[in-house]
Structures are given as structure tokens and as C-alpha cells.
TORVOGU-306254 format. One record per residue: residue number from 1; residue in one letter; chain; x, y, z of N, C-alpha, C, O in turn. Coordinates in nm, 3 decimals, always signed. Layout:
<NUM,"A","A",<X,Y,Z>,<X,Y,Z>,<X,Y,Z>,<X,Y,Z>> ...
# end
This chain:
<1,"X","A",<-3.799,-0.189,+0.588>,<-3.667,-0.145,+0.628>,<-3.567,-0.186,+0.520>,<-3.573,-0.290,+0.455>> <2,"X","A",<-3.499,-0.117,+0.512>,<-3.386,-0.115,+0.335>,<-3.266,-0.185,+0.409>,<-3.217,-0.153,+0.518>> <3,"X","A",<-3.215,-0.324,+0.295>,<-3.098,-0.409,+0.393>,<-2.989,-0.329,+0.439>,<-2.948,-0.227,+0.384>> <4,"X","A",<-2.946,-0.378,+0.537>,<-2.798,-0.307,+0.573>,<-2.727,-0.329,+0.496>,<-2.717,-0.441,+0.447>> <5,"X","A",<-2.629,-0.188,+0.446>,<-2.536,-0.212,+0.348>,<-2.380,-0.291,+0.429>,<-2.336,-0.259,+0.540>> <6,"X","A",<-2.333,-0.375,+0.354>,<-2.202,-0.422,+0.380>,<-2.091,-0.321,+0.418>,<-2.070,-0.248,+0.321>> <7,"X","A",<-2.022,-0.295,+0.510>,<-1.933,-0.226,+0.580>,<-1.779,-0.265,+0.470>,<-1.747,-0.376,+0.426>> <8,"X","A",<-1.719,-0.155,+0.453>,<-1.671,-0.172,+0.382>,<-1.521,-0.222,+0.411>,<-1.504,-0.161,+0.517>> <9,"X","A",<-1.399,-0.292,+0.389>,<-1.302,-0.285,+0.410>,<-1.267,-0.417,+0.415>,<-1.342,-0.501,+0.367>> <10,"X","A",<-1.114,-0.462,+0.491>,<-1.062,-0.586,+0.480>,<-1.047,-0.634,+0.602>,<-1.081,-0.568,+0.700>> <11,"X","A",<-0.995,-0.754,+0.611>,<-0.987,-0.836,+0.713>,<-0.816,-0.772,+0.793>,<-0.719,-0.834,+0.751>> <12,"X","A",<-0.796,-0.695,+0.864>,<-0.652,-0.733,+0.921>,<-0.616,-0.819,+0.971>,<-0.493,-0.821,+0.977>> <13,"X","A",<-0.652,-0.882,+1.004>,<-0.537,-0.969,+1.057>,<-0.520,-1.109,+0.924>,<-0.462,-1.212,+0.956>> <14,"X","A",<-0.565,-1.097,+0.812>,<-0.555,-1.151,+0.720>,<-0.427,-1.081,+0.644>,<-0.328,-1.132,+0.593>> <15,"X","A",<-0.477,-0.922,+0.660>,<-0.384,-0.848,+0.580>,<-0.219,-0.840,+0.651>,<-0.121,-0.788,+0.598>> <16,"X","A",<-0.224,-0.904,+0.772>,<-0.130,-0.897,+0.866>,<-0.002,-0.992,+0.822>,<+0.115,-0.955,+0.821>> <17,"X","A",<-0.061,-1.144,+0.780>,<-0.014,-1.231,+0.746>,<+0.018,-1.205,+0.588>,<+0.116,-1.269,+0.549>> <18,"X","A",<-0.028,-1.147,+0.517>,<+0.009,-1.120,+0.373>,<+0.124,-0.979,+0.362>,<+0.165,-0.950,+0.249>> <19,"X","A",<+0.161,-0.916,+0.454>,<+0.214,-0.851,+0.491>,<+0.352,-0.889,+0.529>,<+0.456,-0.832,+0.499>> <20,"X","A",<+0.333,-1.006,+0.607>,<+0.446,-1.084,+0.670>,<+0.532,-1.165,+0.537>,<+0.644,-1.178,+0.487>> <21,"X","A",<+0.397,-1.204,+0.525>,<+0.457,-1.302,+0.306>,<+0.511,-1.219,+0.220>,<+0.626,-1.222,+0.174>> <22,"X","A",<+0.442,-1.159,+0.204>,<+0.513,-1.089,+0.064>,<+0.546,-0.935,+0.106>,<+0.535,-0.878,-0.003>> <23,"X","A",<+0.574,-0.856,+0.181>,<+0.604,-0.725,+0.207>,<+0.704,-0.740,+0.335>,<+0.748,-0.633,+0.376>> <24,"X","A",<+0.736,-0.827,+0.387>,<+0.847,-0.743,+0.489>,<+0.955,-0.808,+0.478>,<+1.021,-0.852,+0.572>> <25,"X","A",<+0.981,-0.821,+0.348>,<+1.167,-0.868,+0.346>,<+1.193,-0.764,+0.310>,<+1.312,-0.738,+0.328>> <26,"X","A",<+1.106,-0.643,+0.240>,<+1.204,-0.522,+0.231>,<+1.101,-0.380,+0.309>,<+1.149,-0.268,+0.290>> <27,"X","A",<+1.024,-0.384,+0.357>,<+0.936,-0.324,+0.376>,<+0.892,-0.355,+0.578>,<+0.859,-0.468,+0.615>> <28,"X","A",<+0.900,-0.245,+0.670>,<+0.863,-0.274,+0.812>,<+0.769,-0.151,+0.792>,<+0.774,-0.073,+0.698>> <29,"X","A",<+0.651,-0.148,+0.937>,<+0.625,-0.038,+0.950>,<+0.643,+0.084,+1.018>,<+0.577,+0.187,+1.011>> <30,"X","A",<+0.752,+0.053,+1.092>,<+0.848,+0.123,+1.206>,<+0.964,+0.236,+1.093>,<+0.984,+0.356,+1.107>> <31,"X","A",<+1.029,+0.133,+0.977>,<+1.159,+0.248,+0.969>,<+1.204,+0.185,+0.834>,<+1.175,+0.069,+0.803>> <32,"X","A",<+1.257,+0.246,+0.779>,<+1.266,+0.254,+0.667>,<+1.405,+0.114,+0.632>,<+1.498,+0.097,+0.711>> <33,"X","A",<+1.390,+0.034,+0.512>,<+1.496,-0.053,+0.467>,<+1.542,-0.064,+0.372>,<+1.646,+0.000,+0.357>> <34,"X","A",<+1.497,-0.140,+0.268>,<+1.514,-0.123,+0.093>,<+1.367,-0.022,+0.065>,<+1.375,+0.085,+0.005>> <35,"X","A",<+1.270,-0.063,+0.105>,<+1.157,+0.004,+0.083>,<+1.119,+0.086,+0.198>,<+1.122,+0.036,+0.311>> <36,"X","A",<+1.081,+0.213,+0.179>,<+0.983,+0.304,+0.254>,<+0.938,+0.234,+0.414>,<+0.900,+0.117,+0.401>> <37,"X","A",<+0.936,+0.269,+0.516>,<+0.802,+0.229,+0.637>,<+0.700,+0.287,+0.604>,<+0.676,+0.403,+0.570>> <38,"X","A",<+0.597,+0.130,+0.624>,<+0.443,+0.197,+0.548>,<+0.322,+0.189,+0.686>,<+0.201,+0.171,+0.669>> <39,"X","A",<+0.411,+0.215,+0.860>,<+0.302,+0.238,+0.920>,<+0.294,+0.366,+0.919>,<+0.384,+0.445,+0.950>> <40,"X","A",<+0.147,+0.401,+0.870>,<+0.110,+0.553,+0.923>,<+0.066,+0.606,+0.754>,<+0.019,+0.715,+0.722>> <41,"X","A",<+0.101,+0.484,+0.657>,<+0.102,+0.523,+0.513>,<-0.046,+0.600,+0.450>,<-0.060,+0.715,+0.410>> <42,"X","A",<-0.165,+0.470,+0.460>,<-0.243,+0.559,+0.468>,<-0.315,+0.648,+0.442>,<-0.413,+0.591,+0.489>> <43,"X","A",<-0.365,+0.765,+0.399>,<-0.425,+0.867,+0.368>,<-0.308,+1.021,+0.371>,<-0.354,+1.132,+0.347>> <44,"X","A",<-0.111,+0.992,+0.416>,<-0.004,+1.057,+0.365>,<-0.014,+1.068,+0.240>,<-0.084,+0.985,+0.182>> <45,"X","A",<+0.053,+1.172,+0.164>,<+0.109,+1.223,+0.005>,<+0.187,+1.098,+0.030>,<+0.220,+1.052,+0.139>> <46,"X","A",<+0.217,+1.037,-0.123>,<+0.271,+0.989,-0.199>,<+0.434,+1.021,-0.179>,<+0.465,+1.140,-0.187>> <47,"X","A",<+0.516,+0.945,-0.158>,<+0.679,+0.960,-0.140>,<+0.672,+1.102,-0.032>,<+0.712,+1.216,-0.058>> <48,"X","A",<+0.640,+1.077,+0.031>,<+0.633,+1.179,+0.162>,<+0.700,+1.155,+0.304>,<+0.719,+1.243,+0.388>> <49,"X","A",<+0.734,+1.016,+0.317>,<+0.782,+0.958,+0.444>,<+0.941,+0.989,+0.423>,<+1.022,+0.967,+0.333>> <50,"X","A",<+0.942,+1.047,+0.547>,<+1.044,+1.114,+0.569>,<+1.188,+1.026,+0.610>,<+1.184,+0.930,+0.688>> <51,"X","A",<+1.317,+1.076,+0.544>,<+1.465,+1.011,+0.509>,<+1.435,+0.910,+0.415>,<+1.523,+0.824,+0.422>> <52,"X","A",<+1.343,+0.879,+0.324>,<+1.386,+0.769,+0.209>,<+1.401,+0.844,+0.085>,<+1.331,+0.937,+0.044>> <53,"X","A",<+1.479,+0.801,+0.044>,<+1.529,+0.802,-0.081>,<+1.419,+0.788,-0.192>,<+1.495,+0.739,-0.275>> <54,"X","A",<+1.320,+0.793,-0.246>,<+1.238,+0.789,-0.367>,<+1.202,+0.801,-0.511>,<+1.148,+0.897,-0.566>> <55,"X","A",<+1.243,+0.683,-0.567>,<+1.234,+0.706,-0.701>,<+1.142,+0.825,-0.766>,<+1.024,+0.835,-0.731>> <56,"X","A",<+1.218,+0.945,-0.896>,<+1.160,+0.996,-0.977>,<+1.030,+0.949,-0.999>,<+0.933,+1.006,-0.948>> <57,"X","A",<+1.020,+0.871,-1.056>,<+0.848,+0.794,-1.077>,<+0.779,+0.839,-0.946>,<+0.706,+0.936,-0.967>> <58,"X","A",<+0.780,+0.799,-0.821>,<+0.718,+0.826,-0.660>,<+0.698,+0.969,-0.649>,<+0.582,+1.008,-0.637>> <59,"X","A",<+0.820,+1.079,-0.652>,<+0.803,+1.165,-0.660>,<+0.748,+1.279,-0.754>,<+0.743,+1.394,-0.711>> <60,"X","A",<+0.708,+1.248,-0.880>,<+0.647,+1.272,-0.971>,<+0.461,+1.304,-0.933>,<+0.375,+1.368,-0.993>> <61,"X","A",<+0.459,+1.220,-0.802>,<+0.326,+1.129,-0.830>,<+0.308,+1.205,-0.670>,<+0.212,+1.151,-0.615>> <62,"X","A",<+0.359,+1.292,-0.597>,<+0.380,+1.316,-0.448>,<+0.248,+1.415,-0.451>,<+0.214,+1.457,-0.341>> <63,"X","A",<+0.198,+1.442,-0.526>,<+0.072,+1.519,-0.529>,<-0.035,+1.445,-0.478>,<-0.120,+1.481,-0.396>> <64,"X","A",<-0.023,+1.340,-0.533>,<-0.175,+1.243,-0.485>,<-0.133,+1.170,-0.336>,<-0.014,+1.148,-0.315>> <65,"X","A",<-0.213,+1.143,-0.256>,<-0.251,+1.083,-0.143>,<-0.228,+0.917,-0.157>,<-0.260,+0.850,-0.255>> <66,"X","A",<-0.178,+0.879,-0.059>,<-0.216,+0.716,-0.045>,<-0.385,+0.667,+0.013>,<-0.417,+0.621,+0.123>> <67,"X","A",<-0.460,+0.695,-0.091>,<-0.595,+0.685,-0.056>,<-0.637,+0.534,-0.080>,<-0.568,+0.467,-0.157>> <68,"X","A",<-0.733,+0.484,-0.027>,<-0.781,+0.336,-0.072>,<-0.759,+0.318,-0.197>,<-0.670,+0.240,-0.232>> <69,"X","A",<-0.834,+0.385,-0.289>,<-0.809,+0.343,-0.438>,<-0.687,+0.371,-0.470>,<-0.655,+0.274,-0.537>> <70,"X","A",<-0.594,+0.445,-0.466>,<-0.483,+0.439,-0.473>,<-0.374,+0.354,-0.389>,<-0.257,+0.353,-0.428>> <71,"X","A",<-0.402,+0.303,-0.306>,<-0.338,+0.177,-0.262>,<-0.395,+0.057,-0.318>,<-0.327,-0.045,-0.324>> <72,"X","A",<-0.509,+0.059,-0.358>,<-0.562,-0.047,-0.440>,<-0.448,-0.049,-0.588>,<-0.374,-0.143,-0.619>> <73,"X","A",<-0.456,+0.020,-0.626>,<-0.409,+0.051,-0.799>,<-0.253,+0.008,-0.736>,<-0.198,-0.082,-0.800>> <74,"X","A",<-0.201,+0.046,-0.654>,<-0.061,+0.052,-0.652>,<-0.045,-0.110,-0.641>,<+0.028,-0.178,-0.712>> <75,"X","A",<-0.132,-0.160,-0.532>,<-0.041,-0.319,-0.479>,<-0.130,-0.359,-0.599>,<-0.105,-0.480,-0.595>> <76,"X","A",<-0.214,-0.348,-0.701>,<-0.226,-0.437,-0.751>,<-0.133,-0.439,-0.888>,<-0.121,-0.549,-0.941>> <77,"X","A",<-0.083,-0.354,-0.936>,<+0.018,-0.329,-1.024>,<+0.101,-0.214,-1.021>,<+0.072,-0.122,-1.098>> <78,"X","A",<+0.266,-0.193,-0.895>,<+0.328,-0.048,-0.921>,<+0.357,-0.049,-1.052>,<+0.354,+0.071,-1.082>> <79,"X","A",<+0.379,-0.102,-1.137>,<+0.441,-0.078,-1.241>,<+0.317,+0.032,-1.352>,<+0.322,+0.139,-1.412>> <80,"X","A",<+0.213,-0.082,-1.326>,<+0.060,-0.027,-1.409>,<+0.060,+0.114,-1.350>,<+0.043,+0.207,-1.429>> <81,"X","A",<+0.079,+0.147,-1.191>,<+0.014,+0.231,-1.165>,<+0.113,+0.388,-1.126>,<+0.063,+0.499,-1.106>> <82,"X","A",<+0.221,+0.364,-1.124>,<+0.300,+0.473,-1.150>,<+0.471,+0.370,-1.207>,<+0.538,+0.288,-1.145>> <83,"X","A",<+0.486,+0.427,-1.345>,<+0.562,+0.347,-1.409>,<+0.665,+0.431,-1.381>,<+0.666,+0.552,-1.359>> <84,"X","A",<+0.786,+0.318,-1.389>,<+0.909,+0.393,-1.403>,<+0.966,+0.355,-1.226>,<+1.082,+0.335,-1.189>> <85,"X","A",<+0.863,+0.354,-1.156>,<+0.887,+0.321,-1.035>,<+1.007,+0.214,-1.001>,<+1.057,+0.151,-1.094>> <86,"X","A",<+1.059,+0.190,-0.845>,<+1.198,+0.102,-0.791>,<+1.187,-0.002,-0.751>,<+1.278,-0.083,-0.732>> <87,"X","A",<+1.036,-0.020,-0.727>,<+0.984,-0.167,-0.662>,<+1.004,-0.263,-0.737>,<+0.927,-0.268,-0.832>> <88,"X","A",<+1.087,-0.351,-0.730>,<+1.035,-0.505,-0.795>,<+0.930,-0.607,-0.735>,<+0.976,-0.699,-0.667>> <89,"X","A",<+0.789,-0.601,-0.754>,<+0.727,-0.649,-0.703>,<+0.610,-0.651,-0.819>,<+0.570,-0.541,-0.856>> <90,"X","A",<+0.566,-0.740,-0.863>,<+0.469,-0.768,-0.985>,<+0.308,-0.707,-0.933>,<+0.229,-0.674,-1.021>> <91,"X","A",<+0.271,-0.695,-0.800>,<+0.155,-0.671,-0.760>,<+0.096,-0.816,-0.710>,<+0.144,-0.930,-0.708>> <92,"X","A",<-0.008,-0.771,-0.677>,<-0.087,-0.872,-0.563>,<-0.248,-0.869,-0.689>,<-0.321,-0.771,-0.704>> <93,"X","A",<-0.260,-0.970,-0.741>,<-0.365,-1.002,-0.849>,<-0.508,-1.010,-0.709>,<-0.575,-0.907,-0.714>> <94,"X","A",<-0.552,-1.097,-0.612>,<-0.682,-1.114,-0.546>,<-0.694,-0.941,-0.529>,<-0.612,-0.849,-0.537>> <95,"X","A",<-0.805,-0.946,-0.507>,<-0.893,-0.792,-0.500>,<-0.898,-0.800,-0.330>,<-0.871,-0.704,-0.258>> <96,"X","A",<-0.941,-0.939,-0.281>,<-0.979,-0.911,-0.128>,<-0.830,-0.967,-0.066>,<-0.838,-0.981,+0.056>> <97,"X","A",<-0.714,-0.996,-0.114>,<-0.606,-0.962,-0.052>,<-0.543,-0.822,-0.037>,<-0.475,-0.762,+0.045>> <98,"X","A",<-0.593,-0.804,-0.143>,<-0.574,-0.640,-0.137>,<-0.643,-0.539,-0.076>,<-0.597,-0.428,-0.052>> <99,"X","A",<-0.765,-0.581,-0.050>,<-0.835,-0.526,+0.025>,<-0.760,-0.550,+0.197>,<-0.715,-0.457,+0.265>> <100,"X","A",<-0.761,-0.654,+0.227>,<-0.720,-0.683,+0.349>,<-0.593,-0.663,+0.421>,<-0.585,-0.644,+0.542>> <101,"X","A",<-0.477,-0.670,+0.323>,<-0.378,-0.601,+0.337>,<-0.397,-0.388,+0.342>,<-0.306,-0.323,+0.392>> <102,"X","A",<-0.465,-0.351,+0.312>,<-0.509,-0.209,+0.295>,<-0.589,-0.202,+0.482>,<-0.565,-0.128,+0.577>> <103,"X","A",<-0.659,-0.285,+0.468>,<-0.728,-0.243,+0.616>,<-0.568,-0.282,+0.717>,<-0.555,-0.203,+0.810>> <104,"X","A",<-0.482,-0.363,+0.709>,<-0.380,-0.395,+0.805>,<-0.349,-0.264,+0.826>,<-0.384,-0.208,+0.929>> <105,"X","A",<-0.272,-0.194,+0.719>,<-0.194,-0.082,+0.718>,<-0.288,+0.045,+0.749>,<-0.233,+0.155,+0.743>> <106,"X","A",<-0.434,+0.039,+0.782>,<-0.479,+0.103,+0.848>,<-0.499,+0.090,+1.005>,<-0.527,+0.188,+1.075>> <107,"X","A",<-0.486,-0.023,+1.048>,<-0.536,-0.035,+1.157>,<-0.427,+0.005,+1.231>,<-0.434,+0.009,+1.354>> 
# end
């Protein structure tokens, strides 16, 4: 019998608390503040959430999806990953914080 493969994704309620740290002084998932509301974010187009304001850079980029790897690329560097962007936020360097924060905003 061939091992079970590892299920893929993050911890929420890890990602819950990293969420709380570093994303909601400007960021809820209900409604929009300095930054976007990112419940429901997700597998939505890119600068798609509706009444925010969105930097050129965001909207440039409204073609692609908020897909895993693309929420990966983003929290781990906006700047790396669509430049020009409004966020001041350097990115989130751990891979499995990032991972786990990604499963929050799914669940």
C-alpha cells in the first residue's frame, strides 16, 4: 500500500492569530479600512472587492486570481510580487506562516 500523501494546507487557527498580529490594524474581513476586506479573498480576481480604492499596481494585475500560489508570492513579498503596489508591509519571510495564514482566510 503506497504512504498516504500529506494533506495539504495550514493550520487556521494559527493563521488566525497571525492575522490578528500583523494584518488587522489595517486590514478586517468584514469591510474595508486602509486596506481591502480579505474575507471571501480567496480564489476572487485580484483588486476586485468591491468600493476600495486600488492601487494602479493591484489593478494592473486584476486578471489573475487570488490563488494559493499567488497569495503565497504576495504575503511573502507585495513589493517582489506586484511592484509599485500601496501596502507598506515587507512580507511574512516563514513559508508555514504563510501557509497558515492562507488556510485562515480560507476557512
Amino acid at each position: 500500500m503506497p504512504p498516504k500523501k500529506k494533506k495539504a494546507g495550514g493550520d487556521p487557527g494559527n493563521g488566525e492569530k497571525i492575522f490578528k498580529n500583523l494584518c488587522s490594524g489595517c486590514h478586517s474581513l468584514s469591510a474595508h479600512s486602509t486596506g481591502p476586506a480579505l474575507g471571501g479573498l480567496p480564489g476572487e480576481y485580484i483588486a476586485s472587492g468591491e468600493g476600495f480604492d486600488y492601487s494602479n499596481a493591484l489593478q494592473a494585475k486584476a486578471t489573475l486570481k487570488w490563488t494559493d500560489g499567488n497569495l503565497d508570492k504576495w504575503l511573502a513579498s507585495p513589493a517582489g510580487f506586484i511592484p509599485g503596489n500601496a501596502m507598506a508591509f515587507a512580507g511574512i519571510a516563514s513559508m508555514k506562516d504563510r501557509s497558515d495564514l492562507i488556510a485562515y482566510l480560507k476557512a
